[in-house]
C-alpha positions in Angstrom: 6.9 -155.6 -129.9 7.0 -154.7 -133.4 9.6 -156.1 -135.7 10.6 -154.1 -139.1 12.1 -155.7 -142.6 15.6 -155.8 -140.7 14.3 -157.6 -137.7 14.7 -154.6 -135.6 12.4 -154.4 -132.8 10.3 -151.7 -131.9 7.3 -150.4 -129.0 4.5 -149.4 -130.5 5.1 -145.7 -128.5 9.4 -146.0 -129.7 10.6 -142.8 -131.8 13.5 -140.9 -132.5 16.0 -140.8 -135.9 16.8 -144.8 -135.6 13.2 -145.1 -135.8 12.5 -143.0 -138.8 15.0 -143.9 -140.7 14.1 -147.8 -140.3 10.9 -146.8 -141.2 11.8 -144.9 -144.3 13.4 -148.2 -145.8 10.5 -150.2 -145.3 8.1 -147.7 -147.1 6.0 -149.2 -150.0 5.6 -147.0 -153.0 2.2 -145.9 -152.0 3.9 -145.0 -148.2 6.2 -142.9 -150.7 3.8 -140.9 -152.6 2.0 -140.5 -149.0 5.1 -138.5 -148.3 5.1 -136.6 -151.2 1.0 -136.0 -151.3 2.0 -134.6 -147.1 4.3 -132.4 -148.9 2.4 -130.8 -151.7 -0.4 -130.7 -149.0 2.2 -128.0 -146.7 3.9 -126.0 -149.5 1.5 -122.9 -149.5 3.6 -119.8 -149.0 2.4 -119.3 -145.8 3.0 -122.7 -144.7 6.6 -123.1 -146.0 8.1 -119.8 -144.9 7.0 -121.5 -141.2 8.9 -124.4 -142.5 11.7 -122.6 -143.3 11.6 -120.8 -140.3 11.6 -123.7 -137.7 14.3 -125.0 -139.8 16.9 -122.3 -139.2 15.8 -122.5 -135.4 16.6 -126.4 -135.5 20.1 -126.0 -138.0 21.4 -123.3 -135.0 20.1 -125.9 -133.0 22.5 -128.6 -134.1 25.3 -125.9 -134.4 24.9 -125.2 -130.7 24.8 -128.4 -129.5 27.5 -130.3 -131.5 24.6 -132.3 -133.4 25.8 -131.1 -136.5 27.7 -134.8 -137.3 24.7 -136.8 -136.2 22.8 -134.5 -139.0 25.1 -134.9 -141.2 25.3 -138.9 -140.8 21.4 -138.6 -141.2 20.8 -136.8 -144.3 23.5 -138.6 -146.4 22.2 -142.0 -144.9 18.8 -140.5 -145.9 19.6 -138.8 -149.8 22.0 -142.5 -150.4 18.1 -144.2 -149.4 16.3 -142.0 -151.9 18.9 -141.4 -154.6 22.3 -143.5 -154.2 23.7 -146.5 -155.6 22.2 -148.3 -153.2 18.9 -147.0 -152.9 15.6 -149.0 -152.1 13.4 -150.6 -154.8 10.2 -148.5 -153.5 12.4 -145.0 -154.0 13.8 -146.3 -157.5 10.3 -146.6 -158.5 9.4 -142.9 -156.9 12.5 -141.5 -158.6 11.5 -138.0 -159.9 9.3 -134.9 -158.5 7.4 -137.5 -156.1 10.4 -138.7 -154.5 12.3 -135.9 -154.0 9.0 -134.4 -152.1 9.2 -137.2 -150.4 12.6 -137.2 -149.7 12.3 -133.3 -148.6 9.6 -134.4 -145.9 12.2 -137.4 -144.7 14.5 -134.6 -144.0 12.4 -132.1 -142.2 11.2 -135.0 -140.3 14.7 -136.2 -139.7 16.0 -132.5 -138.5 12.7 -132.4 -136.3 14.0 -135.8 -134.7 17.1 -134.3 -134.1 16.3 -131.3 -132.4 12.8 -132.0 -130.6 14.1 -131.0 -127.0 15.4 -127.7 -128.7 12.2 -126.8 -131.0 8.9 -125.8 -129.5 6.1 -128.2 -129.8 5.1 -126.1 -133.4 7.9 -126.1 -135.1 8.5 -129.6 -134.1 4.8 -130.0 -135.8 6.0 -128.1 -138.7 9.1 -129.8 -140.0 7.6 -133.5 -139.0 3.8 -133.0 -140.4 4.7 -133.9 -144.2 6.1 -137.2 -143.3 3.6 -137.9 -140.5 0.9 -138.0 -143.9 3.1 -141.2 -144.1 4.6 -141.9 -140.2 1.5 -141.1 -138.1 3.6 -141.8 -135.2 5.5 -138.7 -135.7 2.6 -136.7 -134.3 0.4 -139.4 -132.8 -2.3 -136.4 -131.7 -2.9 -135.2 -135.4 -4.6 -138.4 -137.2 -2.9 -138.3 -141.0 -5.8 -136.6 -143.4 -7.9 -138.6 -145.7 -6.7 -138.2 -149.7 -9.7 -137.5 -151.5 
């Protein structure tokens, strides 16, 4: 078993929001501009209309299955990682354009997490493949791409 920064124990197969979101405190700078590089790498037009669109399917999601407080717990859990008071050394240091693409691909991720049993299998792929750049185990059948 795998044991994170906070002693929480993982399996190497574990996932799910408690999962991320550990995750997402113990990432390094370079695991932050990962994040952000997975980002920039998805925001053709094409590509983020489809994230937009398996968005609204997984925010309708939440609506109709009273997930909507468990989102909201996540993102402001998520935006006070990236941007509160007390926010993470790593995302101090990522402050500006590269964090907040970061932080944009922690939330899709997030929402995926949330509403996998209600989202097919693409738009589950869609809102999670910016952080998997970062989190391969988010989609553990599309290896992250090499930077060049």
């Amino acid at each position: 078993m795998a044991v994170d920064a906070e002693g929480y124990g993982y399996r190497p197969n574990e996932e799910g929001l408690e999962r991320l979101l550990r995750d997402a405190r113990v990432l390094s700078p370079a695991g932050i501009e990962r994040a952000a590089w997975g980002w920039d790498r998805h925001e053709d037009p094409a590509a983020m209309q489809r994230f937009h669109d398996a968005e609204r399917v997984a925010l309708r999601a939440l609506e109709q299955t009273d997930r909507g407080p468990a989102w909201e717990d996540a993102r402001r859990g998520i935006l006070d990682l990236t941007e509160g008071r007390t926010s993470l050394v790593s995302w101090k240091a990522e402050h500006g354009d590269l964090g907040h693409k970061a932080e944009r691909a922690l939330l899709g991720a997030a929402l995926a997490q949330l509403t996998r049993d209600k989202l097919s299998h693409e738009q589950y792929v869609t809102l999670a493949q910016p952080m998997a750049e970062a989190l391969p185990w988010l989609l553990p059948e599309t290896p992250p791409e090499p930077r060049r």
